[in-house]
DRENKOL-747365 format. One record per residue (C-alpha): y negated, x negated, z. Coordinates in steps of 0.2 Angstrom, whole numbers. Layout:
N
north,east,up
Y,X,Z;
...
//
This chain:
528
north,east,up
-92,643,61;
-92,636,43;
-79,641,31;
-73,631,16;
-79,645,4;
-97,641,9;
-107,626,2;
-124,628,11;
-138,617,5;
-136,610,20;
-123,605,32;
-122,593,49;
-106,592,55;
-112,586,74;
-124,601,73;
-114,614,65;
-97,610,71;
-98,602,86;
-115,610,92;
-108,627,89;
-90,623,97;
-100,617,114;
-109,638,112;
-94,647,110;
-82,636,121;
-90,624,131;
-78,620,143;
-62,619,132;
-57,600,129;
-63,593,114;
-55,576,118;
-41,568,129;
-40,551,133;
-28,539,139;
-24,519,141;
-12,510,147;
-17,506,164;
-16,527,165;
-33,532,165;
-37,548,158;
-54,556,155;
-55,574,147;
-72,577,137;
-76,597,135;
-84,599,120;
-99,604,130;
-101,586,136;
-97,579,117;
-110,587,112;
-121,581,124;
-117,562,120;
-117,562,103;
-136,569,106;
-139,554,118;
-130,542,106;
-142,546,92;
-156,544,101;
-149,529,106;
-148,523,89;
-166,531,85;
-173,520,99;
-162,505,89;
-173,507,74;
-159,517,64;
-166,530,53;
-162,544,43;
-150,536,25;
-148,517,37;
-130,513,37;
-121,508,55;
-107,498,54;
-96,504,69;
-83,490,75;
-75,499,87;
-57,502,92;
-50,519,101;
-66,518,114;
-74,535,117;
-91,526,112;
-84,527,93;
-82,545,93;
-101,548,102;
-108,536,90;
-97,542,73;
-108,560,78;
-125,550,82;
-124,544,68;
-122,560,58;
-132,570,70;
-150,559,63;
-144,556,45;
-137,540,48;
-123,532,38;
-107,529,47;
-98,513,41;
-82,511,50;
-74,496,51;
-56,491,60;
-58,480,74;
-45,468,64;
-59,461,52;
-64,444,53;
-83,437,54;
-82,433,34;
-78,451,32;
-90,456,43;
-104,445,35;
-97,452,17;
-100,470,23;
-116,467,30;
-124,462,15;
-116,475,4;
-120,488,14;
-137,483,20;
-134,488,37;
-147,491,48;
-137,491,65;
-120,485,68;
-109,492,84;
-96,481,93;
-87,476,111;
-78,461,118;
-71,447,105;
-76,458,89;
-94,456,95;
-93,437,95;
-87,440,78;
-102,448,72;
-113,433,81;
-102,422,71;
-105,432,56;
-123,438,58;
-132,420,65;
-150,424,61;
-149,440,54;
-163,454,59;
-150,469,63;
-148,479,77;
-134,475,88;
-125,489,101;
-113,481,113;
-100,492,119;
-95,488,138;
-110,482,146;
-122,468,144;
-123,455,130;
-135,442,128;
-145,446,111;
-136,465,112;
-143,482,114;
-132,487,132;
-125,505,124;
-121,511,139;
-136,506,148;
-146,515,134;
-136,529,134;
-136,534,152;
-156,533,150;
-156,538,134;
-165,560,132;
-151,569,120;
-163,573,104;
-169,589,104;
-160,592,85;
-150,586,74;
-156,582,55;
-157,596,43;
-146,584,32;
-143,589,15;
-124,595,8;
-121,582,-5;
-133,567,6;
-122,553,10;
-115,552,26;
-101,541,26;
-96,522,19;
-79,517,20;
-73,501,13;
-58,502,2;
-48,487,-8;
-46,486,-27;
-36,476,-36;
-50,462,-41;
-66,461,-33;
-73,464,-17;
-69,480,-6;
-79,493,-15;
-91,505,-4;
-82,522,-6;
-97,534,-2;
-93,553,7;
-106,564,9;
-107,575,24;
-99,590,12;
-84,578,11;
-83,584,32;
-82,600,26;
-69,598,16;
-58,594,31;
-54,611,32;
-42,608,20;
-33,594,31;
-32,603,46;
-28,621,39;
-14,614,26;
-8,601,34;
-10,597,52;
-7,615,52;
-21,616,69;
-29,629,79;
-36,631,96;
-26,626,107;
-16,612,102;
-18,593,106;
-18,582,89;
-14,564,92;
-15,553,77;
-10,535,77;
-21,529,64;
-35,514,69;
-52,519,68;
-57,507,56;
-47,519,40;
-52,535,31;
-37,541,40;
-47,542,56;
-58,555,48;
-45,566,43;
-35,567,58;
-45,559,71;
-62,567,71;
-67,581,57;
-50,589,54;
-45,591,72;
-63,598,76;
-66,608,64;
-51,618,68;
-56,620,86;
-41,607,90;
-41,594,105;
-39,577,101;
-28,566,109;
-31,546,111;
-22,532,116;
-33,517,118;
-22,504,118;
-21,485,110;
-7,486,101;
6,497,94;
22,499,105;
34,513,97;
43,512,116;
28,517,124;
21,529,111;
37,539,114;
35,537,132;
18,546,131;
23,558,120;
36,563,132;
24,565,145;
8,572,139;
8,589,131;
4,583,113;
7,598,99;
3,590,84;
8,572,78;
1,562,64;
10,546,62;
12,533,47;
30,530,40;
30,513,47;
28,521,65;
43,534,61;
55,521,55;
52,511,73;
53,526,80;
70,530,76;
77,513,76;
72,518,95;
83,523,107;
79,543,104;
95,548,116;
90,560,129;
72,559,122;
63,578,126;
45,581,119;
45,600,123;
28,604,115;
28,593,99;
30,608,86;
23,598,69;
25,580,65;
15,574,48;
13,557,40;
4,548,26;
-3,535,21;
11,528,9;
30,536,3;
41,540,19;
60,534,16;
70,554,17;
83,544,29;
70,542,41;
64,561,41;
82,565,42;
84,554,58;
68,559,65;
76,577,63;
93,575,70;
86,567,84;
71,576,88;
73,592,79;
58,592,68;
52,588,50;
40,577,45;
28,583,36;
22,572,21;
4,573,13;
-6,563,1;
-22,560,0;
-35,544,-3;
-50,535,6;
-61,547,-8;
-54,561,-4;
-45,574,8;
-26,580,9;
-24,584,-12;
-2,588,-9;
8,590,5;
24,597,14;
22,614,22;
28,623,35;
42,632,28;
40,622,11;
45,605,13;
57,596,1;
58,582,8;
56,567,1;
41,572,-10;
22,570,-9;
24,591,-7;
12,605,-17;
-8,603,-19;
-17,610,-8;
-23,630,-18;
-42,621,-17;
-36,607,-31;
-28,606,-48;
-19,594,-46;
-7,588,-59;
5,572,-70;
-7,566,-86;
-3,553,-98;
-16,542,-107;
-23,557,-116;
-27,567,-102;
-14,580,-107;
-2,587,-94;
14,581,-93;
29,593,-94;
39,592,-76;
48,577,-73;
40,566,-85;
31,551,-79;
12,548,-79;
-3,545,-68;
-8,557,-54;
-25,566,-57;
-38,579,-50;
-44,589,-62;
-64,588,-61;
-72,594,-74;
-75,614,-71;
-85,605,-54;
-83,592,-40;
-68,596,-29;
-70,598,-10;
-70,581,-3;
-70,571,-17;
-82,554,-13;
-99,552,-22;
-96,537,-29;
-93,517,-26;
-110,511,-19;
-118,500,-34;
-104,500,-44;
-107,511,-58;
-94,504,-69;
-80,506,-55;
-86,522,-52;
-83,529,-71;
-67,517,-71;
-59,533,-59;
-63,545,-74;
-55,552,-90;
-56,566,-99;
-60,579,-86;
-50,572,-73;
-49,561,-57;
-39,545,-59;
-30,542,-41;
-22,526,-49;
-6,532,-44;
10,538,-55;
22,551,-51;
32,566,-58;
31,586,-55;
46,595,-54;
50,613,-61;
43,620,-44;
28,609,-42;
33,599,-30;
23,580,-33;
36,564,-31;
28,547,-29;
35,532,-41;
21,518,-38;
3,512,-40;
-4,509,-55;
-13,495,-51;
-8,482,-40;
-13,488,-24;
-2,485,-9;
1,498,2;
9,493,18;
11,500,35;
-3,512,30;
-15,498,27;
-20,496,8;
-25,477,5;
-30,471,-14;
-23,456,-19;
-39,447,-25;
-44,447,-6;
-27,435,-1;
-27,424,-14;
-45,421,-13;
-42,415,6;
-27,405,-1;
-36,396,-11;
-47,391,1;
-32,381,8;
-34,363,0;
-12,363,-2;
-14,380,-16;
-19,378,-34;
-19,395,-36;
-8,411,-33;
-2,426,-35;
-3,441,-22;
10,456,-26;
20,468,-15;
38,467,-9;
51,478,-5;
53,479,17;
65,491,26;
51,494,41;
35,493,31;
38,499,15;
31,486,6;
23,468,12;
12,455,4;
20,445,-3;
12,427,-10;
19,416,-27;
9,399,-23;
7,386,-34;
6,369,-22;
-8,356,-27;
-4,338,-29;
0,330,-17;
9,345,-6;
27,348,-4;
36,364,0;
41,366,18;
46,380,32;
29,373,43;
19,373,27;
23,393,25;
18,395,42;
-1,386,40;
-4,395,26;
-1,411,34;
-12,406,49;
-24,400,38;
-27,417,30;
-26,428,46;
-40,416,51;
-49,418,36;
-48,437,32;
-43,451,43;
-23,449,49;
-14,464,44;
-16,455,26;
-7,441,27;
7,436,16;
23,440,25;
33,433,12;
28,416,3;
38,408,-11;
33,390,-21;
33,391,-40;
29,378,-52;
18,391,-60;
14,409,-64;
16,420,-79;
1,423,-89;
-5,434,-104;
-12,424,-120;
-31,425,-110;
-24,418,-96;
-24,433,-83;
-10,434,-71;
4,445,-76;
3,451,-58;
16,465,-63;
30,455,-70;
32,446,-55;
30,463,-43;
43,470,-55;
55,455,-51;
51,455,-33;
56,475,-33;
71,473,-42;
78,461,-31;
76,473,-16;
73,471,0;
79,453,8;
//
């Protein structure tokens, strides 16, 4: 098996993971899966191997080739984990999406990436119809026939496993994950299949994995996260994933399961640990859990410290991006909670100010990864045809994480905000440019302003300053169409949760929103 140290010219983590895990223990589970209805299929990683062979050929036979991208708009079916490795197996790239997207995100996606094939079941695939009328692009449905659609499991059960994977190269891109900015357009965050690699890092440093244990993590498939804790982490520690494929999140039932099954290892975000202890947790046993982590956005210290008293375990907070691995985190046996931990010994990590000079412990500045001796393990390639956005990210020698923080004396990272005006909420990261571009397609909104706001169970929501057009009053049932109107429009989970009517909005002297005087209002006022 690969070790970090190593940076062969070439690396294929469906070959030289996967391939190698299915040699050395092929009967050990690689996966357990579950849904609601209690179902549960146990995949060794003999017979993953096996079907991410069929999958890529599979996709081969689909007219994906070697550097195409696959958009994959799947939820927690076994099919995303086969196809995630076909893809990689032949060279493909891997486009996730979360099965929340709508057909104009869909179609924007599409285009931008240039995507040869596109993968989908039930009411997502009407989606991509709706999105994609016309196009020439491959279609795969996931849970049998489709009119129009390639019959995945049809295909696959025929399908010959190829005989080998592509010799793909170290630094060729692999992966393309959409992330939001603060204006624009989600930008393509590009991963090479180094960057899978680099997962060592998350699942030595943090998940703290090793043969044996069964990892469940709750993120959706459609996020970054589901790389680092879903698929190469887990694996590349010899790990058993653990899924749930269920519609919805239910913290009742999540804790039901995790009494019953013999999970190890729990990833969780910090929304899903404050419902859990808002929970009845009394008389609650999980006898095997032995390490709880979460990320995603700051987790509140009251909630680790109830999760403890009740459960008797820490959480275990890490940080990290969409373009990267785990950078910081809490350790076993070196947690302060509270704080974004100690970077990872692959990173130097550290509190610059404008300069690029280092801070001195507990000052404020921006968070950054110090690149110029070499590219960090994991770090992405790039935006995808955005040059200017990519050399945005840099300055003087370092990586720009666009968020702001303080170092202590003992080197311990605490988080104090974005520096943009990303909203980070229950683990999702929505821009605001993406909600007040649906608002304004409401004929009632002249024009708005998206920011976050202060929530006890989320963190932070979106929260929406509208300026009405003539004609429209403010009103309760108004509120309500205008958050209908944009979970319609763009995918749900971005939503304004909160919606307040100005008369208008603060500006600078060239007219662009001062986005950050109202955030700084909104904050002040606390949570409602």
């Amino acid at each position: 098996m690969l070790d970090l140290g190593d940076r062969p010219a070439a690396f294929n983590f469906t070959r030289d993971v996967m391939g190698r895990w299915a040699e050395l223990r092929p009967d050990d589970p690689a996966m357990v899966w579950t849904e609601p209805s209690g179902t549960v299929i146990e995949r060794s990683f003999a017979e993953m191997a096996i079907a991410a062979s069929r999958a890529a050929a599979v996709l081969a036979e689909a007219g994906v080739g070697r550097g195409d991208t696959v958009l994959i708009l799947l939820n927690r079916e076994i099919e995303w984990w086969e196809l995630m490795l076909g893809c990689i197996a032949i060279g493909a790239i891997a486009s996730p999406g979360t099965t929340q997207l709508m057909a104009k995100d869909i179609a924007y996606r599409h285009r931008a990436a240039a995507a040869r094939c596109v993968v989908a079941s039930g009411e997502m695939a009407e989606r991509v119809d709706t999105a994609l009328a016309g196009e020439d692009i491959a279609r795969l449905h996931v849970g049998g026939p489709r009119s129009g659609w390639i019959d995945y499991g049809e295909r696959r059960a025929a399908a010959t496993p190829i005989a080998t994977a592509a010799d793909t190269g170290f630094d060729e891109d692999a992966l393309c994950y959409f992330t939001s900015g603060t204006t624009g357009q989600p930008k393509m965050t590009i991963h090479t299949h180094g960057y899978m690699l680099a997962h060592r890092i998350t699942g030595s440093y943090w998940l703290d994995l090793k043969p044996g244990d069964l990892h469940w993590n709750l993120s959706d498939t459609g996020w970054a996260k589901a790389a680092w804790s879903s698929l190469f982490a887990p694996w590349l520690m010899g790990a058993t994933i653990f899924v749930h494929h269920s519609p919805g999140f239910d913290p009742v039932a999540t804790l039901d399961l995790l009494e019953r099954m013999p999970v190890t290892t729990l990833c969780a975000p910090p929304t899903a640990y404050r419902m859990f202890v808002r929970s009845d947790l009394t008389g609650r046993r999980f006898d095997t859990l032995r390490h709880c982590v979460s990320a995603g956005e700051p987790l509140n210290p009251e909630v680790i410290d109830l999760w403890k008293a009740a459960t008797g375990r820490d959480i275990h907070d890490g940080y990290g991006q969409t373009e990267t691995v785990l950078l910081c985190a809490n350790r076993v046996g070196a947690a302060r909670q509270g704080s974004m931990g100690r970077p990872a010994p692959d990173f130097d990590l550290a509190v610059i100010d404008g300069e690029g000079n280092r801070l001195p412990a507990d000052v404020e500045g921006d968070v950054a990864l110090r690149i110029a001796e070499g590219h960090p393990p994991g770090l992405f390639a790039r935006y995808r045809d955005d040059p200017q956005r990519t050399a945005d990210t840099k300055r003087d020698g370092w990586y720009l994480t666009g968020d702001r923080a303080i170092v202590d004396a003992d080197g311990y990272f605490w988080f104090v905000g974005r520096s943009d005006d990303v909203i980070l909420s229950s683990g999702y990261r929505i821009g605001p440019f993406e909600v007040e571009s649906a608002l304004f397609e409401h004929p009632a909104v002249a024009e708005s302003a998206v920011v976050s706001s202060p929530d006890p169970t989320r963190g932070e929501v979106v929260k929406a300053f509208v300026v009405l057009a003539a004609g429209f009053e403010p009103s309760e049932a108004l509120v309500g169409m205008l958050q209908d109107h944009v979970k319609s429009t763009t995918a749900p989970y971005k939503y304004p949760r909160k919606i307040e009517f100005v008369t208008s909005l603060p500006k600078t002297v060239s007219g662009k929103i001062r986005r950050k005087e109202l955030r700084d209002r909104e904050w002040e006022r606390g949570a409602a």
